[in-house]
C-alpha positions in Angstrom: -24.2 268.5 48.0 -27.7 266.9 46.2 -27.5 266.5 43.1 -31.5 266.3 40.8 -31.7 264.4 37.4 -32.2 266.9 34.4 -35.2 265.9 32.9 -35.0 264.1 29.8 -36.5 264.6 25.8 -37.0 262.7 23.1 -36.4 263.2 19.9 -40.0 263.0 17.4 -41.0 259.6 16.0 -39.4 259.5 12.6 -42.8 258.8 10.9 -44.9 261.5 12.6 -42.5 264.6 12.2 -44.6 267.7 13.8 -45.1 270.5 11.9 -43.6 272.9 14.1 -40.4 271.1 14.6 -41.4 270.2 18.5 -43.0 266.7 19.6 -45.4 264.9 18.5 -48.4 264.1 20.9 -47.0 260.7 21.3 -43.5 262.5 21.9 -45.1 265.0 24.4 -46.4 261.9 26.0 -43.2 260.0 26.5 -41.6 263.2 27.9 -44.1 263.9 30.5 -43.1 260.2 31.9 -39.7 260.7 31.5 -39.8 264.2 33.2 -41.9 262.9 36.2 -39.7 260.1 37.0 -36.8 262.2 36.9 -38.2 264.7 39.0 -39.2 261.9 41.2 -35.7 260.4 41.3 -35.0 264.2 42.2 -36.9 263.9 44.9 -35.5 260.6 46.4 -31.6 261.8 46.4 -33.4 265.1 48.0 -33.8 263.2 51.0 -31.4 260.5 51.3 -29.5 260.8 54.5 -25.3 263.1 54.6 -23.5 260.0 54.0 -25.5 258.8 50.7 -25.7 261.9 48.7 -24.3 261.8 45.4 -21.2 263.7 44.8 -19.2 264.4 41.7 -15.9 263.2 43.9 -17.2 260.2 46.2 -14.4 260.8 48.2 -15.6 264.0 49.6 -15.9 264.4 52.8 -17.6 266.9 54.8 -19.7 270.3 54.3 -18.1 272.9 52.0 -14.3 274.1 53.7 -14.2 277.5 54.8 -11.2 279.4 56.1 -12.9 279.4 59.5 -13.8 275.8 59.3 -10.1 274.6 58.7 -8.8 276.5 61.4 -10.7 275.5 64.0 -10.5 273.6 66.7 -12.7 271.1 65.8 -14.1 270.1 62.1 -17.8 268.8 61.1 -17.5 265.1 62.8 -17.8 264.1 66.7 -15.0 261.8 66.9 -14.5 258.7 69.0 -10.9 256.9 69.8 -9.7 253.1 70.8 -6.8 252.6 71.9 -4.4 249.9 70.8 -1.9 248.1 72.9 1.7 247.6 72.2 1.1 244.0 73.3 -1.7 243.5 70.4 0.8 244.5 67.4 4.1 243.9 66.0 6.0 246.1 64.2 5.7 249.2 65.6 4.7 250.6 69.5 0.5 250.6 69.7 -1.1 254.0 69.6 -4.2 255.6 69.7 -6.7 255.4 66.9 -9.0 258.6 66.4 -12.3 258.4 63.6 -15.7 259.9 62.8 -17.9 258.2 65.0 -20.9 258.3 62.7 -20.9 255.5 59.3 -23.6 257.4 57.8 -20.5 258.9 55.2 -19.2 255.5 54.6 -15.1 254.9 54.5 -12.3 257.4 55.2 -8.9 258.1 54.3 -6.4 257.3 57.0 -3.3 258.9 58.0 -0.9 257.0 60.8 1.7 260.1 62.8 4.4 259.5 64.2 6.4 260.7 67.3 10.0 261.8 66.9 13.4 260.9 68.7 12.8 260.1 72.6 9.2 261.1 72.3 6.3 259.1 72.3 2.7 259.2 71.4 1.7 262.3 73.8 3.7 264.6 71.8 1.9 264.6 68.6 -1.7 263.5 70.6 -3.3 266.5 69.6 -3.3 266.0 65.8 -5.6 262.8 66.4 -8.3 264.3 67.5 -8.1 267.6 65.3 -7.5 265.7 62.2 -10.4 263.0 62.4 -12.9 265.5 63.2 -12.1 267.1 59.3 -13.1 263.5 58.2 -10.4 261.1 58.6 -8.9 258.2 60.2 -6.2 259.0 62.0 -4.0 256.5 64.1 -1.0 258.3 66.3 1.6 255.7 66.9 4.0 255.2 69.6 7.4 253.6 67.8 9.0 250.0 68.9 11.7 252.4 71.1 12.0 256.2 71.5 15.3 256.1 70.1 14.2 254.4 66.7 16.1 256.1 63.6 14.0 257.2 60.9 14.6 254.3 58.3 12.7 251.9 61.1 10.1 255.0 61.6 9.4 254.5 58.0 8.6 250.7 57.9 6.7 251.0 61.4 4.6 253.7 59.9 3.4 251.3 57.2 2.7 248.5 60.0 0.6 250.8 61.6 -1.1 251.1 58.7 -1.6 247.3 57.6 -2.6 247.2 61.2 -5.4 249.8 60.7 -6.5 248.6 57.8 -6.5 245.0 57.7 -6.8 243.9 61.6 -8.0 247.2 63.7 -11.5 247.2 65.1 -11.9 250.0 62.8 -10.9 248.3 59.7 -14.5 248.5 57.7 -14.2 252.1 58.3 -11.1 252.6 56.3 -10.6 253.2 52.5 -7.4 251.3 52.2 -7.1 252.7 49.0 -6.2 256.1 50.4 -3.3 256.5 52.8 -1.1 259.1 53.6 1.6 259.5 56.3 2.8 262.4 58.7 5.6 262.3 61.8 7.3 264.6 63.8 11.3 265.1 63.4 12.6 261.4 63.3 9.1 260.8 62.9 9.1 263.5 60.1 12.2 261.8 58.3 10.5 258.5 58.9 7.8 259.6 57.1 9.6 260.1 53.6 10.9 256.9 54.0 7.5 255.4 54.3 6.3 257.0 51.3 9.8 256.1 49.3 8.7 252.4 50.2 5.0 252.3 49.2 4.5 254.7 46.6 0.4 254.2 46.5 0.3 256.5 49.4 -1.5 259.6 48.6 0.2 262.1 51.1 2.9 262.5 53.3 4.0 265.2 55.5 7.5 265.5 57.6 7.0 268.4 60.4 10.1 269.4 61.4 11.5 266.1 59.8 15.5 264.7 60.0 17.1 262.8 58.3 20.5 261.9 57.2 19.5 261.5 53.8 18.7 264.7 52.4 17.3 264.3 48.5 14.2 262.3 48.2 13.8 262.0 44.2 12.2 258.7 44.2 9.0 259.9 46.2 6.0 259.8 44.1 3.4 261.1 47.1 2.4 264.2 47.3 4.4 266.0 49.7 3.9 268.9 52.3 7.4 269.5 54.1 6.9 271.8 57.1 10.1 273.3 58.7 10.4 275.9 61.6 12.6 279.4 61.0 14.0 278.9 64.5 14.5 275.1 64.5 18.1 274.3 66.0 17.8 270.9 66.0 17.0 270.2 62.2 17.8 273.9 60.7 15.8 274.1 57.5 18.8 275.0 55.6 19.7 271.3 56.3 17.2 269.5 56.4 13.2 270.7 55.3 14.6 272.7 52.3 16.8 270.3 50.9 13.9 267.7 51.1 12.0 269.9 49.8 13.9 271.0 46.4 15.6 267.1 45.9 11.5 266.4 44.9 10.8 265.8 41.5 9.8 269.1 40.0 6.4 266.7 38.7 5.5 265.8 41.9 2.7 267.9 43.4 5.1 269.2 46.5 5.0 272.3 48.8 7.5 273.7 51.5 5.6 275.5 54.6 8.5 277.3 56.8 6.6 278.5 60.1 7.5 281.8 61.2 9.3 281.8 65.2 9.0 278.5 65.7 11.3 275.9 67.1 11.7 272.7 66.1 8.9 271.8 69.1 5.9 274.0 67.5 4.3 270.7 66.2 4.0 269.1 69.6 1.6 271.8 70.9 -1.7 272.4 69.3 -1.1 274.8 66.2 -3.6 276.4 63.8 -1.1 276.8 60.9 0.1 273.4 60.8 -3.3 272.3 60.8 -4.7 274.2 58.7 -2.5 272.9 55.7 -2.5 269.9 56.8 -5.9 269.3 56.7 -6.3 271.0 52.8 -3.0 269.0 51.9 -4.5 265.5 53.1 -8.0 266.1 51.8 -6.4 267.5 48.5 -4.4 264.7 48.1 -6.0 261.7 50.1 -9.6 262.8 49.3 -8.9 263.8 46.1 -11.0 267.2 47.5 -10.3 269.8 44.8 -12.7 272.3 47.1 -9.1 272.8 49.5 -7.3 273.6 46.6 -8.4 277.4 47.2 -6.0 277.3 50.6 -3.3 275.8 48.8 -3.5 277.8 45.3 -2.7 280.8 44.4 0.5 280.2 47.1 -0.1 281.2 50.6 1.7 284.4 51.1 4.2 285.3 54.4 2.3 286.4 57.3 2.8 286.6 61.0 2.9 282.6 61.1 4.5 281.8 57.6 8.0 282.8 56.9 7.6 281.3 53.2 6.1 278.7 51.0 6.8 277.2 48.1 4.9 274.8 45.7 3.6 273.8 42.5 0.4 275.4 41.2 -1.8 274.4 40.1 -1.5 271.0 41.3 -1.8 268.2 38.9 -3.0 265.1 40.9 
């Protein structure tokens, strides 16, 4: 988005009133300078390169969102990957880190995924790649062991992202300042406990999450809890719903159910998921009020949504 300078006025020297009410030649004068450099400064943002425009949110990220654009495959940014051994870190299993390749947009948010019980990296791989193309840095985690429960999910989810922001080859590319948090199942439950912990994270979101605890009323991160109508393994009745309602009714919070799904859907490449995904983290992590449209008035059921839930409009 460019942004030009409104041209300025100035007011008529108090000892040469005109006539007329308007300027005085001096006035006139002064105006014509002021105008010209501000149509020259004009000028100048006109041509600054994507990544130094100014922006009413600095945080944005990206070219205008469309519905076609947040569905697709692949958002506006080539993205390149590193991968990080297991051998290099402690505190939680390596992974694969996924980011714009071009600086020219300065910092991103980050969000670090994890896997869920006796799964590892490969089964949530596809939201790396999907994800960072939108405009963010997204590190997919393998855990310490696949049998991990989700309280230790939690704290490795947050050494993943000290990693990533403090020692990863990627570091300078991070805005530390704006973090957010997603897993699958275990991975899912271990996110809520991640965001319990550090409450400066800006987003979180379980897919399919478990966990024996089911209320969450100290969370103070926005929160998008996906559960799956046919999902056997942590029924929504028991788990997603229940996370969902123990929120604070302040928090800015929604509840996506996915229509036939399993408790699996999220390890295969899905539009749904990513489609809210991707407006919850750039609402929330980007601060990008321009997603709000997919989020607000609710999304209504459909083919792929059995029903959602939320706060509108949201307050963050």
């Amino acid at each position: 988005m460019q942004q030009h300078l409104p041209s300025g006025t100035i007011p008529p020297h108090p000892s040469r009133p005109s006539r007329s009410g308007g300027f005085t030649g001096r006035s006139r004068t002064l105006t014509g300078l002021v105008t010209a450099a501000a149509a020259t400064a004009g000028l100048l943002l006109t041509g600054l390169a994507p990544g130094a425009q100014a922006a009413d949110n600095p945080y944005e990220r990206g070219p205008a969102p469309t519905n076609a654009s947040i569905e697709a495959s692949r958002g506006s940014y080539a993205v390149s990957q590193t991968s990080v051994s297991s051998l290099l870190v402690s505190g939680f299993g390596g992974g694969t880190i996924h980011y714009p390749t071009s600086t020219a947009d300065g910092t991103f948010g980050a969000v670090v995924i994890s896997p869920g019980f006796t799964a590892y990296e490969s089964s949530i791989a596809w939201l790396g790649p999907r994800l960072a193309s939108q405009g963010f840095v997204v590190f997919t985690i393998d855990t310490n062991t696949t049998l991990d429960q989700p309280d230790s999910r939690g704290r490795q989810l947050l050494a993943a992202l000290d990693y990533l922001t403090q020692r990863s080859s990627v570091r300078t590319r991070v805005d530390a300042g704006r973090l957010g948090v997603m897993g699958h199942s275990m991975g899912g439950g271990g996110s809520l406990e991640a965001a319990k912990s550090r409450t400066s994270l800006k987003a979180a979101i379980p897919l399919t999450g478990w966990n024996t605890d089911k209320t969450w009323p100290e969370l103070r991160t926005p929160t998008l809890v996906v559960g799956a109508d046919g999902d056997s393994i942590a029924p929504v009745a028991t788990h997603s719903k229940p996370f969902y309602s123990s929120l604070p009714g302040s928090l800015d919070k929604a509840y996506l159910e996915l229509r036939g799904a399993s408790h699996f859907t999220p390890n295969t490449s899905n539009t749904t998921i990513a489609k809210y995904s991707i407006s919850w983290l750039k609402r929330f992590i980007d601060n990008d009020t321009r997603y709000e449209q997919f989020l607000c008035p609710l999304p209504q059921p459909s083919l792929t949504i059995a029903e959602y839930r939320g706060n509108c409009p949201h307050t963050a």
